[in-house]
VOGU-3710 file (C-alpha; in Angstrom, 3 decimals, decimal comma):
1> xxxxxxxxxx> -58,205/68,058/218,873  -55,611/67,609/221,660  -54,734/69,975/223,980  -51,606/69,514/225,426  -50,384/72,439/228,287  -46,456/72,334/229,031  -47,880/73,528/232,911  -49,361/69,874/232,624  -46,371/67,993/231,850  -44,335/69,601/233,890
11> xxxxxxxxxx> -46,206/70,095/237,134  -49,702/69,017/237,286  -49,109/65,149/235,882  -45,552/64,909/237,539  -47,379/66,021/240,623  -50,215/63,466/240,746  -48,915/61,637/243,825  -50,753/64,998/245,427  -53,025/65,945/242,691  -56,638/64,866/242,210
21> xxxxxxxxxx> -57,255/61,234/242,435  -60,351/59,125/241,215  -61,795/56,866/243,300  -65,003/54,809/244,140  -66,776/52,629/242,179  -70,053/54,022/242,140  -72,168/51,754/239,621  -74,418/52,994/236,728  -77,629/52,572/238,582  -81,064/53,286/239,321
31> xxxxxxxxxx> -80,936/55,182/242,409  -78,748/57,952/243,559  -80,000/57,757/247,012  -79,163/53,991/247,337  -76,675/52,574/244,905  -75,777/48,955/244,802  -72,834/47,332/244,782  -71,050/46,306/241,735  -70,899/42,708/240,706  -67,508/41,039/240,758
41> xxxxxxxxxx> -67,759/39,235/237,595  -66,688/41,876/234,704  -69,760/40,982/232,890  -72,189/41,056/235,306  -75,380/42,632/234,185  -76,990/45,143/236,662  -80,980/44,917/236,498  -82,184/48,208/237,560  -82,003/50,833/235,700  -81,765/54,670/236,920
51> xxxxxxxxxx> -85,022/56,041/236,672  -85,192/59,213/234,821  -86,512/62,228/237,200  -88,534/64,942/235,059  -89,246/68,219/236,620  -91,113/70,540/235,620  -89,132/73,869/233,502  -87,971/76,615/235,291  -90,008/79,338/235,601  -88,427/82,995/233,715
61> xxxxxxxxxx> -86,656/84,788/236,349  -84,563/87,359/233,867  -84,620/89,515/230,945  -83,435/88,288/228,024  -79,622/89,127/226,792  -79,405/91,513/224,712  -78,000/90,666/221,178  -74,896/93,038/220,044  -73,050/93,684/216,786  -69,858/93,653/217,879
71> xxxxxxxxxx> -67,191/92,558/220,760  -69,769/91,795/223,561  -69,709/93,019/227,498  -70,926/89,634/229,267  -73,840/90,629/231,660  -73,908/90,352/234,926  -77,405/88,384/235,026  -78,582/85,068/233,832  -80,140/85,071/230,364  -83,689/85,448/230,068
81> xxxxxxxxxx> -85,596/81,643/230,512  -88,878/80,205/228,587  -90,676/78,277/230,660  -90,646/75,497/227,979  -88,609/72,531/227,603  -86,063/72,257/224,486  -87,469/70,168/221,661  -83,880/68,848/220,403  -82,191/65,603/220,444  -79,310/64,324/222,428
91> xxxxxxxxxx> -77,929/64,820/225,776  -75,978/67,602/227,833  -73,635/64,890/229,800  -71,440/66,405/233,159  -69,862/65,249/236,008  -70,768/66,641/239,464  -67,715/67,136/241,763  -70,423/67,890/245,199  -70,924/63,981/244,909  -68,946/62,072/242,671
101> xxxxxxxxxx> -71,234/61,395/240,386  -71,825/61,729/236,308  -75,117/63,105/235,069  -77,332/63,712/231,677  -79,986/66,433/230,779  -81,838/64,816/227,884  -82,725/67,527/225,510  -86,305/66,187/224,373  -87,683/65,529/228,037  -85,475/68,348/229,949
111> xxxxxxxxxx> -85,597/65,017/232,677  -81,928/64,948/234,594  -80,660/61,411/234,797  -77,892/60,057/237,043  -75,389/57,707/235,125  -72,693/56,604/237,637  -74,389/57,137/241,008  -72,468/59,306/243,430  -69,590/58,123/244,560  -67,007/60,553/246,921
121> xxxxxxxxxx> -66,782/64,302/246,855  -64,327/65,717/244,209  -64,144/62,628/242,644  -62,982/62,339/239,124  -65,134/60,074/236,622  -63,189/59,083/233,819  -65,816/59,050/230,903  -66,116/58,910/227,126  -69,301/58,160/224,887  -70,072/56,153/222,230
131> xxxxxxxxxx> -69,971/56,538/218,330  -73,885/56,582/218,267  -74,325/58,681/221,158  -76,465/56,658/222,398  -74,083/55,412/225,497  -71,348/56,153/227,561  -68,024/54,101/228,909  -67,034/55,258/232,499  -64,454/54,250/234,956  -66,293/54,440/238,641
141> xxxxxxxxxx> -64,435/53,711/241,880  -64,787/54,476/245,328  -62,023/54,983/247,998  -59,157/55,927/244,930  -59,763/59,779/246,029  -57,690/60,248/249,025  -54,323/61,961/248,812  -51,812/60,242/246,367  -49,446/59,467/249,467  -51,504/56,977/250,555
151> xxxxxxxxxx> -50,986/54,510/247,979  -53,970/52,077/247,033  -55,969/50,139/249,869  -57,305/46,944/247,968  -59,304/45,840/250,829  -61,730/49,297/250,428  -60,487/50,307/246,741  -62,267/49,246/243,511  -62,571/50,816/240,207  -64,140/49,220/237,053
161> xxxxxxxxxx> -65,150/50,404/233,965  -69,139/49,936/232,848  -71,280/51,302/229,982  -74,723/52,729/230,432  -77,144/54,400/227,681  -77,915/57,720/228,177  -81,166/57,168/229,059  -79,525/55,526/232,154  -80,904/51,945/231,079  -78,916/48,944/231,055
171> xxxxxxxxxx> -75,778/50,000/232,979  -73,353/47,166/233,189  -69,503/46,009/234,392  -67,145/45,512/231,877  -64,284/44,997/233,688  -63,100/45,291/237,007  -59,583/47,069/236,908  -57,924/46,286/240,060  -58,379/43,018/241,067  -54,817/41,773/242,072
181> xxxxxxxxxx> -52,437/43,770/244,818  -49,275/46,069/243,344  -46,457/46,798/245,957  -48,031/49,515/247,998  -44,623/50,225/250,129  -43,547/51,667/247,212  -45,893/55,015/247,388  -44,578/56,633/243,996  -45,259/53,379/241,925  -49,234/53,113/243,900
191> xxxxxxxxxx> -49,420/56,475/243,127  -48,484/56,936/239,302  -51,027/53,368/239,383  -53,992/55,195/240,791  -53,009/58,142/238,307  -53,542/56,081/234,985  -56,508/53,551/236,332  -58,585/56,208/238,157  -57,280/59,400/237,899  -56,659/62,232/235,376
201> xxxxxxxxxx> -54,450/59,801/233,246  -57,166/57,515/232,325  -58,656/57,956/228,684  -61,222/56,450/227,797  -61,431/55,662/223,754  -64,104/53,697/221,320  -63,449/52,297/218,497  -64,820/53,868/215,662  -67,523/51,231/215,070  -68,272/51,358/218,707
211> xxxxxxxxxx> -67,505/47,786/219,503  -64,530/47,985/221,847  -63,338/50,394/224,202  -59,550/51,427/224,859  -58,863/51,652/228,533  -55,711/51,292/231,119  -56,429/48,706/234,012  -53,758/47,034/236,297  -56,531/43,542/237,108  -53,555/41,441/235,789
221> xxxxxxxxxx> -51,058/42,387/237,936  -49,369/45,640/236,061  -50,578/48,377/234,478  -50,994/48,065/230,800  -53,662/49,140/227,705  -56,580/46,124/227,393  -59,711/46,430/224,165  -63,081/45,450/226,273  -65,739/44,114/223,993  -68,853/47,175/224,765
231> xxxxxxxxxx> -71,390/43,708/224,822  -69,066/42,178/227,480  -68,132/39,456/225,610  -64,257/39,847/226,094  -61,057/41,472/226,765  -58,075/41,589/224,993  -54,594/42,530/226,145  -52,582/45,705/224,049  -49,538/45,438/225,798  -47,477/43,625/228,161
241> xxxxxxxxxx> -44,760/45,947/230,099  -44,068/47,104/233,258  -44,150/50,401/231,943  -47,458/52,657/232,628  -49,127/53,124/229,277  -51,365/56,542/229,399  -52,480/58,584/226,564  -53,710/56,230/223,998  -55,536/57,203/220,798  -56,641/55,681/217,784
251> xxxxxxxxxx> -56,232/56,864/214,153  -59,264/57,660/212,234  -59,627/54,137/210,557  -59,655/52,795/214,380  -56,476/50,360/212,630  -53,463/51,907/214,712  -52,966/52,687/218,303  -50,651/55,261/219,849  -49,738/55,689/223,504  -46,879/57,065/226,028
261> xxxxxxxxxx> -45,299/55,183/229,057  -43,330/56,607/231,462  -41,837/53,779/234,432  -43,154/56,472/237,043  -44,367/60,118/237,168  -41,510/60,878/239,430  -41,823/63,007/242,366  -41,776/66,314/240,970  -38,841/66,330/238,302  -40,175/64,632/235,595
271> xxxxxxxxxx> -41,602/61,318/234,287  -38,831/58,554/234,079  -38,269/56,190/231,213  -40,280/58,111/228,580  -41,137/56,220/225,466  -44,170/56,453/223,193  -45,300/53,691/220,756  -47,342/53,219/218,003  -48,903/49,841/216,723  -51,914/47,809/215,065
281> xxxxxxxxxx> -54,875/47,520/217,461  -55,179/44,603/216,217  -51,838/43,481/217,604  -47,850/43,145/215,841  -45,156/45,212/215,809  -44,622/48,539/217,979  -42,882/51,663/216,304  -41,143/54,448/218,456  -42,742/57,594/217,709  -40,065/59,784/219,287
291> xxxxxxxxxx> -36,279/60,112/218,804  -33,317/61,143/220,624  -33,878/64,122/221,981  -29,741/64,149/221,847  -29,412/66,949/224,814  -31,889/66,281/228,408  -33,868/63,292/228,335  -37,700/63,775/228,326  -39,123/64,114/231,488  -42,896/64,015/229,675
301> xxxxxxxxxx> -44,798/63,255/226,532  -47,543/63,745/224,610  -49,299/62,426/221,747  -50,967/64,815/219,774  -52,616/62,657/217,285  -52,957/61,622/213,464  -52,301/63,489/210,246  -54,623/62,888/207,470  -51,944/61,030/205,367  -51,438/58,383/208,487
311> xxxxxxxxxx> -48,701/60,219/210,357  -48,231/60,264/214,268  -47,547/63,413/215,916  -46,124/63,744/219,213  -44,182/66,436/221,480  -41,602/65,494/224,300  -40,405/67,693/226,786  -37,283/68,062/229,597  -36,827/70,321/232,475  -33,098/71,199/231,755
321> xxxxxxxxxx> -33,623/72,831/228,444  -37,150/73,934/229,225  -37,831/72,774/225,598  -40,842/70,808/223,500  -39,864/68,893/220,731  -42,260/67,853/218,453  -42,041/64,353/216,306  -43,218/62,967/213,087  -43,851/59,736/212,773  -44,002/57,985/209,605
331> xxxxxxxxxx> -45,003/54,433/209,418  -42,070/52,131/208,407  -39,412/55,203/208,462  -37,332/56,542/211,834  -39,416/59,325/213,438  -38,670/63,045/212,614  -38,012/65,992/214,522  -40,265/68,041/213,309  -39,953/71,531/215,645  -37,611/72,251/218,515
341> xxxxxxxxxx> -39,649/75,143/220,800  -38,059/76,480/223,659  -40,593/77,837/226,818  -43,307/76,603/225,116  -46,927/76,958/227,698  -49,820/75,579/225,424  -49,663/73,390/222,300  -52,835/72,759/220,301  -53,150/69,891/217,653  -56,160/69,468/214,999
351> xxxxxxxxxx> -56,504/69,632/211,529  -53,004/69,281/210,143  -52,780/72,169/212,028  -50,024/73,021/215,095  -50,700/75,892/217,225  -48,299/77,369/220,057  -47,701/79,887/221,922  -44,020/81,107/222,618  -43,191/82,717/226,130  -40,715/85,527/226,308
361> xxxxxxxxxx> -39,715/86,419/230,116  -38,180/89,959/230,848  -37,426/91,581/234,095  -40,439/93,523/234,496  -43,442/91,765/232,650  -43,887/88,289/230,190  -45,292/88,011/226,909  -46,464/85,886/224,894  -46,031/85,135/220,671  -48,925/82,916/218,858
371> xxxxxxxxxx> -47,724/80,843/216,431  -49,529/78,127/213,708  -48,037/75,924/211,259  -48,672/73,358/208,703  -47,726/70,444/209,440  -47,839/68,480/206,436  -46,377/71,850/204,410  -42,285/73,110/204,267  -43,422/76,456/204,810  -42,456/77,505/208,144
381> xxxxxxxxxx> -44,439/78,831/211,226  -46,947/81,479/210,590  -47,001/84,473/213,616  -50,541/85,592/214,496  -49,339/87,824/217,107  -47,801/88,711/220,054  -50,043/89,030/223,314  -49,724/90,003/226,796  -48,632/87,077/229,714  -48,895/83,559/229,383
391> xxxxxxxxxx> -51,585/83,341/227,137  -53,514/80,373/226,428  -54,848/78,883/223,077  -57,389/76,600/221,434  -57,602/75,600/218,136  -60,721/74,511/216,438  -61,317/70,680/215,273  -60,613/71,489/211,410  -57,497/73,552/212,313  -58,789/76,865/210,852
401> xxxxxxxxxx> -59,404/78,773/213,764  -57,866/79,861/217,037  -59,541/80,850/220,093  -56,719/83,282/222,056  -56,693/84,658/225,500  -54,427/86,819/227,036  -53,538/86,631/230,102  -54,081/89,796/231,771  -53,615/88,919/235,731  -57,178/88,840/236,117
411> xxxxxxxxxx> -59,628/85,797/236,149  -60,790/87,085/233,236  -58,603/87,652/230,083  -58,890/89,394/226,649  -60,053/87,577/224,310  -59,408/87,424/220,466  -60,410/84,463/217,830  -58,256/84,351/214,639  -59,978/83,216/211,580  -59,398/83,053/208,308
421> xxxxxxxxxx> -56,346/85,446/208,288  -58,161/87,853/210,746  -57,795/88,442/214,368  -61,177/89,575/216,239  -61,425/91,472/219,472  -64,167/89,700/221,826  -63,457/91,686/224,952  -63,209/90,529/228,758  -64,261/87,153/229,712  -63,115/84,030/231,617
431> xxxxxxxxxx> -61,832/81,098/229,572  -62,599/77,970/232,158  -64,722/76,511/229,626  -64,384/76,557/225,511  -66,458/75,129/222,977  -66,612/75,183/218,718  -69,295/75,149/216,695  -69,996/74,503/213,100  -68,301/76,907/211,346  -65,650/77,953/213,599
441> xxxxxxxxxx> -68,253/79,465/215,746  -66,674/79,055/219,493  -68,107/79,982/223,319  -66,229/80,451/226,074  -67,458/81,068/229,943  -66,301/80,988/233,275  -66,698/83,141/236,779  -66,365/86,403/235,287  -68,681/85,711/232,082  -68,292/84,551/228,852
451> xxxxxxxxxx> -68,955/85,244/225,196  -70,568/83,508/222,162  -68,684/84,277/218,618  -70,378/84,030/215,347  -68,877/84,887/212,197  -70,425/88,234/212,602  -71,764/88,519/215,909  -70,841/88,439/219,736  -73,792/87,785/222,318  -72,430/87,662/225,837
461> xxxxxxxxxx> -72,820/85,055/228,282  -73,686/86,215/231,968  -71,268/85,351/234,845  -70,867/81,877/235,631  -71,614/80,739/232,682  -70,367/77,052/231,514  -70,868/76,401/227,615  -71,998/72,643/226,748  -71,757/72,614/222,963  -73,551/73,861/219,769
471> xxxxxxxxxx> -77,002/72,113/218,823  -78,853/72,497/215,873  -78,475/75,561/214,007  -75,542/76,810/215,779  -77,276/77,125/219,185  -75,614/77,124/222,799  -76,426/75,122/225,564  -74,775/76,287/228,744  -75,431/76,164/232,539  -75,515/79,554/234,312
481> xxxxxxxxxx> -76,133/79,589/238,099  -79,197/80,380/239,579  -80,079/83,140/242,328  -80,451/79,925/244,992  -77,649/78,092/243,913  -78,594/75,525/241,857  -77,942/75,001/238,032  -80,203/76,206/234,650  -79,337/74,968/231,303  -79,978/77,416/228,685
491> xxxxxxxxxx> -80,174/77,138/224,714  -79,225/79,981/223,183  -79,958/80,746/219,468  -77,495/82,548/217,255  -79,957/85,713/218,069  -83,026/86,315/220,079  -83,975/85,110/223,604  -82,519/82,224/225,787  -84,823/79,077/226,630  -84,523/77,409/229,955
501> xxxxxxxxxx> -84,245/73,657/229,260  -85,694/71,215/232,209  -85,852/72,613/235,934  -82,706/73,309/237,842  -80,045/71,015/238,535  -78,601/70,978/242,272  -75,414/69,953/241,132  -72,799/72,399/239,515  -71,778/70,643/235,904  -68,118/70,042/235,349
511> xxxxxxx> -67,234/69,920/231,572  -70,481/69,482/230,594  -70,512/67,771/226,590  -73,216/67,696/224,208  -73,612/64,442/223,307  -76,095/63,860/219,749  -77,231/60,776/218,576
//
């Protein structure tokens, strides 16, 4: 699924010279308290290995949520704990903002395990693991999180891009990704630079068979899309413009790759020179996957991924028109316009599927109509329903489900899910976090609370609360803050009692994924 937020195209990208950066390269290692310094050679093997810190489980501090029939109330307190560890497989992965630093709960041992050691506060990790689940690419830097107006300063800057299994053993550099100097007068260009390498632009992506990963580095002297061998054993080069190549993604056989370039993110109007490309990973050819938009030119992009007859799907959109246009691209054949949707705040991609939401402004008050459509079908959009303020939207992987919450002025919002022709009520909750399940079953948490959704059931999620993912069974995991401030995850079954998993974590979890072997 790709999410792609017009509020993100239009402000928060296109205002990454003062957005969050990504800096330091803190290395996979074996201690937090001490890190060492990354090799310079892009294949240099790091001998220690973190050492895993087991604590023992939390002891029960709470009552146990109760389980309701219907739309659920979240609670106020923590759900109840087992002082027991979880007997699953896998790993509850998160970064941790306090330090800079990306972390892993295994599941079997409840041990937490520190990945990329700590780097500087509020620093964004770049991250993305492997097919297996077994390890994890990240880009760690140091020095890359000071404000964007300050360019790049390659005497103190690094970033590079390692892999470490989640058990934190054998971390090692890949790559290092700014080894050469780009013209740091020139603040917008070292800016949009330190966007893509180390900073909310940069996607990580394996290949399906887990051999190379996809990643944007500027070490040969522009910015541009390289395939790094995960054994070290090479690096080859995607493409070769001055352009700054962002958003890549692979189809599901792994053969094509897509991506967007802009020449710069501007400084607040737009991206300039938008193009987006598709072409064989293994190299050839590139194909435009967007048109003329034959009124404003695009001041962003977006690719929203890969139809399951081979097609690329992207949206474009420009500040004059306040429009999205979304394009079809068929391999061999002139891209498509597929949709033309004015004021257009969230647009959700999965399945075959296209979700959006519509915004209608009036004098007094905003609203906001739900829309999905078929992408590969001539029917047109279906309307699920019109809803109050800009409300946002998430689709589920397959396509077949829609998480919905209006926005009410309030951190919290209403929430519905529509599924299978039906819209459900859920109640109040906060949306900062949303995760799906097998069957379309979906949590969401944040400050005010959350919610898990069964087909037939809603058990609510106290304050605070930060869903992980869906384990075996259809159980949560999710972090819920304790009364002295640290972290507990929790696995929740569909009904019954919560389970603490491990003993607190000091640090608060930041899109925390569940990643299974």
């Amino acid at each position: 699924m790709y999410r792609f937020t017009r509020q993100f195209v239009l402000v928060l990208i296109c205002l990454s010279l003062v957005g969050c950066g990504v800096g330091g390269a803190p290395t996979p290692t074996s201690s937090a308290a001490d890190p060492p310094t990354p090799s310079a050679s892009p294949t240099a093997a790091v001998s220690a290995a973190p050492t895993a810190t087991v604590a023992e489980p939390a002891t029960p501090t709470a009552e146990p949520a109760a389980t309701v029939a219907g739309p659920a109330t979240p609670t106020a307190e923590p759900a109840a704990t087992v002082a027991e560890p979880a007997t699953g497989q896998g790993s509850i992965i998160f970064q941790a903002y306090a330090d800079g630093s990306v972390r892993a709960i295994d599941l079997a041992s409840g041990s937490e395990i520190i990945l990329a050691d700590p780097t500087d506060p509020n620093q964004r990790l770049a991250w993305a693991a492997a097919p297996d689940g077994r390890s994890i690419a990240v880009v760690v830097s140091h020095g890359m999180s000071q404000p964007k107006d300050l360019g790049i300063d390659y005497a103190n800057d690094d970033a590079a891009l390692w892999v470490v299994n989640v058990d934190g053993s054998e971390p090692r550099k890949l790559l290092d990704l700014l080894d050469v100097e780009i013209d740091t007068s020139d603040t917008i260009l070292a800016a949009s630079v330190q966007s893509v390498i180390a900073g909310p632009n940069q996607k990580l992506i394996w290949t399906p068979d887990g051999s190379e990963i996809i990643v944007t580095s500027a070490h040969e002297g522009q910015v541009d899309l390289y395939a790094v061998a995960a054994d070290g054993s090479g690096v080859r080069r995607l493409t070769n413009t001055p352009d700054l190549e962002l958003q890549a993604t692979l189809d599901p056989t792994g053969q094509q790759l897509a991506y967007g370039s802009a020449t710069s993110f501007g400084t607040g109007a737009g991206w300039g020179g938008v193009q987006a490309q598709v072409q064989p990973l293994t190299g050839g050819e590139t194909q435009s996957i967007i048109g003329d938009p034959a009124t404003y030119p695009p001041v962003g992009v977006s690719i929203l991924g890969w139809t399951s007859s081979g097609q690329t799907v992207a949206a474009t959109s420009d500040n004059g028109g306040g429009t999205t246009i979304v394009w079809i691209a068929t391999p061999g054949q002139e891209p498509q316009k597929a949709l033309e949707l004015p004021m257009i705040n969230t647009l959700e991609f999965a399945g075959d599927q296209l979700a959006y939401n519509s915004i209608e402004l009036g004098q007094t008050s905003r609203q906001s109509t739900i829309y999905t459509w078929s992408v590969l079908a001539s029917a047109e959009p279906t309307r699920i329903g019109t809803f109050g303020g800009f409300s946002n939207i998430w689709l589920s992987p397959d396509g077949q489900a829609l998480l919905i919450a209006a926005d009410g002025g309030s951190p919290s919002s209403d929430l519905s899910v529509w599924r299978s022709g039906t819209l459900i009520e859920l109640g109040a909750a906060s949306f900062e976090q949303v995760v799906w399940g097998d069957n379309n079953d979906v949590a969401v948490g944040g400050d005010e609370g959350g919610v898990i959704n069964h087909s037939r059931t809603s058990i609510p999620l106290p304050a605070g609360a930060i869903p992980a993912g869906f384990g075996a069974d259809n159980a949560l995991y999710y972090f819920a803050p304790t009364a002295q401030g640290a972290w507990q995850l929790y696995l929740q079954p569909g009904i019954g009692a919560a389970t603490a998993v491990g003993a607190p974590t000091a640090y608060q979890p930041f899109y925390p994924q569940l990643i299974k072997p």
